[in-house]
Backbone as numpy.savetxt, mean C-alpha at the origin, in Angstrom:
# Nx Ny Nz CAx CAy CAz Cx Cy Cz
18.36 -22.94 2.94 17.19 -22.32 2.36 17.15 -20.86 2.80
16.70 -19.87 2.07 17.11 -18.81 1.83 15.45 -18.09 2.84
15.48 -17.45 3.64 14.72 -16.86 4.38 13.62 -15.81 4.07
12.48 -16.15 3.89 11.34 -15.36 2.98 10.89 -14.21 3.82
11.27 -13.62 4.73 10.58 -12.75 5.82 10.10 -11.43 5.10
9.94 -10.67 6.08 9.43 -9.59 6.08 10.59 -8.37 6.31
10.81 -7.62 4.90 11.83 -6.87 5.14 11.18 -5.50 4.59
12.15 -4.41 5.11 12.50 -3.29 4.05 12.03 -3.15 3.20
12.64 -3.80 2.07 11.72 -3.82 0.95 10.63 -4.41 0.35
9.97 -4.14 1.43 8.23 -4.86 1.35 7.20 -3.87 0.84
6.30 -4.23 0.37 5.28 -3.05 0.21 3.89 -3.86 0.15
3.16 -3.29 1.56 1.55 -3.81 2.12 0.66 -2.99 1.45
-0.20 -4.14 0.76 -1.58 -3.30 0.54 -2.41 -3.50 1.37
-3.00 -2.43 2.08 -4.32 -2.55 2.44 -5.42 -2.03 2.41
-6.37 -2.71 2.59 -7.62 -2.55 1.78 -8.44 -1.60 3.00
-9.46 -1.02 2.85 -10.39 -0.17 3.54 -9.39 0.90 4.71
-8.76 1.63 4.15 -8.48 2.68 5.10 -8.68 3.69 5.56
-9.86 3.92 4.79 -10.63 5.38 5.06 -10.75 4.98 6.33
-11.12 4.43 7.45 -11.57 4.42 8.58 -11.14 3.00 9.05
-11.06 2.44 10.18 -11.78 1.61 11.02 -10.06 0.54 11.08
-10.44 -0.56 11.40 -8.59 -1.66 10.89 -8.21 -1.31 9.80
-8.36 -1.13 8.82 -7.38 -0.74 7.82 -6.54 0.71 7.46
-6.84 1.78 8.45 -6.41 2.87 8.82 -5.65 2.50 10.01
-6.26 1.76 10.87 -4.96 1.77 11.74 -4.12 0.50 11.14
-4.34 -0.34 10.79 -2.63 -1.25 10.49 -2.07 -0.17 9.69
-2.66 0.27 8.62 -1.53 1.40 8.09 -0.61 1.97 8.56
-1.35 2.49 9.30 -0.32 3.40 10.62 0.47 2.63 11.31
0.02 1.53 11.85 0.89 0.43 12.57 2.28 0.14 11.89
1.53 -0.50 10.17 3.13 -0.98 9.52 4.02 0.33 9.41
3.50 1.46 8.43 4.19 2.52 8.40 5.33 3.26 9.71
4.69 3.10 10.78 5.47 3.12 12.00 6.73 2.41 12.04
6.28 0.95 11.72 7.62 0.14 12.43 8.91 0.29 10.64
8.22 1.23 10.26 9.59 1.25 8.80 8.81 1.04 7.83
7.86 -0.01 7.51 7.61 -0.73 6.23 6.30 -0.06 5.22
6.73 -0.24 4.64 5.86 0.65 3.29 4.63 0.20 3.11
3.61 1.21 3.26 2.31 0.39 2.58 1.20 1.66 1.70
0.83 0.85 0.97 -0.11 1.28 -0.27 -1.16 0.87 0.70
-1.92 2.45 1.07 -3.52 2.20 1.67 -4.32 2.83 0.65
-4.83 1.70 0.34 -6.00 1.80 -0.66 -7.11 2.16 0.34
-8.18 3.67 -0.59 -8.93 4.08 -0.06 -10.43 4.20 -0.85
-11.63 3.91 -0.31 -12.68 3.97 -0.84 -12.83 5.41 -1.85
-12.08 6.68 -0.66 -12.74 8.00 -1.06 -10.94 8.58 -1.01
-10.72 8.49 -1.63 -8.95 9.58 -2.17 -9.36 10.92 -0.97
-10.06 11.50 -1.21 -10.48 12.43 -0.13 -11.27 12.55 1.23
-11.31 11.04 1.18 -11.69 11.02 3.19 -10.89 11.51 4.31
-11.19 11.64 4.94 -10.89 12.44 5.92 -9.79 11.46 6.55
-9.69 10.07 6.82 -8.67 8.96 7.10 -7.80 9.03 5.96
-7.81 9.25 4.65 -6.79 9.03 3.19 -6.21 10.23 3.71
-6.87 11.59 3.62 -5.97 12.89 4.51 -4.66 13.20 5.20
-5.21 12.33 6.07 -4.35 12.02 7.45 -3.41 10.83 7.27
-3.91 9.61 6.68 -2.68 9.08 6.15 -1.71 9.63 5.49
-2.09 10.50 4.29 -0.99 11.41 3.52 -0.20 11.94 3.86
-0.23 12.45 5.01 0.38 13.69 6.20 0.91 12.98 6.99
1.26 11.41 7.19 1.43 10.77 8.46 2.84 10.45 8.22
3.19 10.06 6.84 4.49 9.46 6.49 4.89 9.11 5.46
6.04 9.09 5.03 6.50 8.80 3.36 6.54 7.64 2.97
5.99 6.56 4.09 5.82 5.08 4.06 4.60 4.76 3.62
3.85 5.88 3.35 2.79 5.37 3.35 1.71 6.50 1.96
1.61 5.52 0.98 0.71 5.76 -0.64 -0.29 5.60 -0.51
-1.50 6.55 -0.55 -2.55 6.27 -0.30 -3.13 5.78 -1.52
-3.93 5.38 -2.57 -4.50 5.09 -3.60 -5.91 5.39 -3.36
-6.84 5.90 -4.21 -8.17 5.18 -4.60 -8.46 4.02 -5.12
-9.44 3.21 -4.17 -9.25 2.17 -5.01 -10.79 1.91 -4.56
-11.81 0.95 -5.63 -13.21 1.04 -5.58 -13.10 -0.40 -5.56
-13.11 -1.20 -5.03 -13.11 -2.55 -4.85 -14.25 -3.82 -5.66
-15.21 -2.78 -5.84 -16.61 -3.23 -6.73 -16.30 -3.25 -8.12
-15.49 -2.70 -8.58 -14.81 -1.92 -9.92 -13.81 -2.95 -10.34
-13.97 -4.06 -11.20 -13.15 -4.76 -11.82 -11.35 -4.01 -12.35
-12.27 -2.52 -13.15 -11.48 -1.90 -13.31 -10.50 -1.11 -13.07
-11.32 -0.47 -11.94 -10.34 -0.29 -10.99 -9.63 -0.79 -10.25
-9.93 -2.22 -9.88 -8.62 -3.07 -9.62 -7.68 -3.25 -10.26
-8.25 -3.76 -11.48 -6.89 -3.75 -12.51 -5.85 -2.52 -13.06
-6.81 -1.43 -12.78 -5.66 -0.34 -12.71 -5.09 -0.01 -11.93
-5.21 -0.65 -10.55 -4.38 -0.05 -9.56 -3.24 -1.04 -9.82
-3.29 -2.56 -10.24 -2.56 -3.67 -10.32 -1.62 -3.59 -11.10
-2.04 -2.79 -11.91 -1.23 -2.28 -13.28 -0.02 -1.27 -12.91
-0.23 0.07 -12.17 0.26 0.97 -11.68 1.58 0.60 -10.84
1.13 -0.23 -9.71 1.77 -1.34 -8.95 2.67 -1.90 -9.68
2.32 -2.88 -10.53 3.12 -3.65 -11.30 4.21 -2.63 -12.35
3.99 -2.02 -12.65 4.48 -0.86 -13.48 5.70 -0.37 -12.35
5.42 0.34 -11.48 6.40 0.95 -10.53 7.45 0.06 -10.49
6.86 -1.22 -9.35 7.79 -2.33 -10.01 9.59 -2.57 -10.54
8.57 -2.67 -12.04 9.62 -2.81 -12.91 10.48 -1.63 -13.25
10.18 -0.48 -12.57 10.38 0.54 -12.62 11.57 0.64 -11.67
11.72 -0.16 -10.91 12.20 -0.17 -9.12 12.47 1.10 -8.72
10.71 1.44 -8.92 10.71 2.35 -8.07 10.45 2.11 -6.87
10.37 1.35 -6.51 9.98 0.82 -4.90 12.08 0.07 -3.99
12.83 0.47 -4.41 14.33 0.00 -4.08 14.60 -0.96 -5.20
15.53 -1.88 -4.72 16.24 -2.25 -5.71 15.34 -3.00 -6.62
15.41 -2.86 -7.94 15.00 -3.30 -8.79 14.53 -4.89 -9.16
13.42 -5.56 -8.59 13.06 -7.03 -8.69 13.30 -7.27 -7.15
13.40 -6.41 -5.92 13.80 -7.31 -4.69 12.62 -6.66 -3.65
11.46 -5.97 -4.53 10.54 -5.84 -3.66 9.75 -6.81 -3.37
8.66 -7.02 -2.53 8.24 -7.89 -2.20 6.82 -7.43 -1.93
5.45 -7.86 -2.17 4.21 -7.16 -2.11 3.30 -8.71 -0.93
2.54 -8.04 -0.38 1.79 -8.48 1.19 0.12 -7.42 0.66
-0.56 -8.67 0.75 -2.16 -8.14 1.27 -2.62 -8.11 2.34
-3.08 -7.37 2.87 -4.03 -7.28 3.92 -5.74 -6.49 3.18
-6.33 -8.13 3.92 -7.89 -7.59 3.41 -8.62 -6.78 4.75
């Protein structure tokens, strides 16, 4: 059986990073290599900022969580890149939530 881990080509979303745990796991995963999409309340908080500037591991998004729609457009975007492989090889990414 073929080993499901946590690699390289992973990409973490996490949710609330303007501030508080979800600004720091960002920083945490981004550190140890692994890519993550920090979704942010405010694109221009002062934590989305500083994520931007921190590392190439790390996509900040707006994302409004109340906003049906805006979920689905970020899901879309995501999914889009994707197939795009823009995220490495083409179909061998792998996507992780953190709420």
């Amino acid at each position: 059986m073929e080993s499901r881990g946590v690699g390289y080509d992973s990409w973490f979303s996490c949710l609330g990073c303007d501030s508080g745990f979800g600004n720091a796991l960002a920083k945490l995963l981004s550190c140890t290599g692994l890519k993550v999409y920090a979704c942010c309340l405010d694109g221009n908080s002062d934590g989305a900022k500083q994520l931007r500037g921190l590392s190439r591991n790390i996509e900040v998004l707006q994302l409004d969580i109340t906003s049906d729609q805006n979920v689905q457009r970020i899901a879309r975007m995501i999914e889009q890149r994707k197939e795009e492989g823009a995220y490495g090889e083409k179909g061998r990414e792998k996507e992780y939530l953190f709420v």
